[in-house]
N, C-alpha and C positions, 0 to 999 in steps of 0.2 A: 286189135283195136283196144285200148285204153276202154277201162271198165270202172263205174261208177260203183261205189260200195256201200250197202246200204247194210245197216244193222240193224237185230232186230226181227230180218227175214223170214222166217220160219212162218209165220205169223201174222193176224193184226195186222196195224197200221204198215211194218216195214215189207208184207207181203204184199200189200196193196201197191205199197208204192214200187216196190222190185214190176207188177205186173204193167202198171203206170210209164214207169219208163222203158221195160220191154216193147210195151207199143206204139212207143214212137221209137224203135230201133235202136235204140241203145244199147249195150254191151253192160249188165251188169253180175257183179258179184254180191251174193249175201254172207254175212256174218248173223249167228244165230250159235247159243247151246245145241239146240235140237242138230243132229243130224240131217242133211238137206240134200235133196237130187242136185237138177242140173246146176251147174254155177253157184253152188252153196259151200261152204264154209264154216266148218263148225270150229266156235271161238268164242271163249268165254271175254266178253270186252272191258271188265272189270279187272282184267290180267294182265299188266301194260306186256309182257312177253309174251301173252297168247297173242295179244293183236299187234304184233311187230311181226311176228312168224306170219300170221293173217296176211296182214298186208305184203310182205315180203312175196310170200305163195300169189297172191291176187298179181301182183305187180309183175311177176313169173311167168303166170299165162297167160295174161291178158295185155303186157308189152306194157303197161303203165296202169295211171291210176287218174282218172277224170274227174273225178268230186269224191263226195262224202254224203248222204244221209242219214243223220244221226234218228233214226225211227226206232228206235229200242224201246219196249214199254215194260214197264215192273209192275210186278205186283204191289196192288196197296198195300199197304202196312196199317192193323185196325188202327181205330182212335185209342180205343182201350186196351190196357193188357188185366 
């Protein structure tokens, strides 16, 4: 079944949302730095090569690719240096 790809995952808002749409049955995959258990993907997404490879692998086992959310969050950057 075609898997939804949320980045971000590890974490935060993109973990909430990976748990979000697991329950309502969804099929999805995370993208995330961090190394990740089930259905996780480790991808730097600021890599346009990492996340070709990413998606390439996602689209590999999961027979396609159903959406996208983009739920990545950064770190702040102070005001001051």
């Amino acid at each position: 079944m075609p898997a939804i790809i949320v980045t971000g995952a590890a974490s935060g808002l993109g973990r909430a949302v990976m748990e979000q749409l697991r329950g309502t049955g969804r099929t999805v995959a995370g993208l995330d730095l961090e190394p990740m258990g089930r259905d996780g993907f480790q991808c730097d997404v600021t890599n346009a090569d990492a996340v070709a490879k990413a998606v390439e692998a996602v689209d590999a086992r999961f027979g396609g690719i159903a959406g996208l959310v983009a739920a990545l969050e950064q770190a702040a950057r102070p005001l001051c240096y």
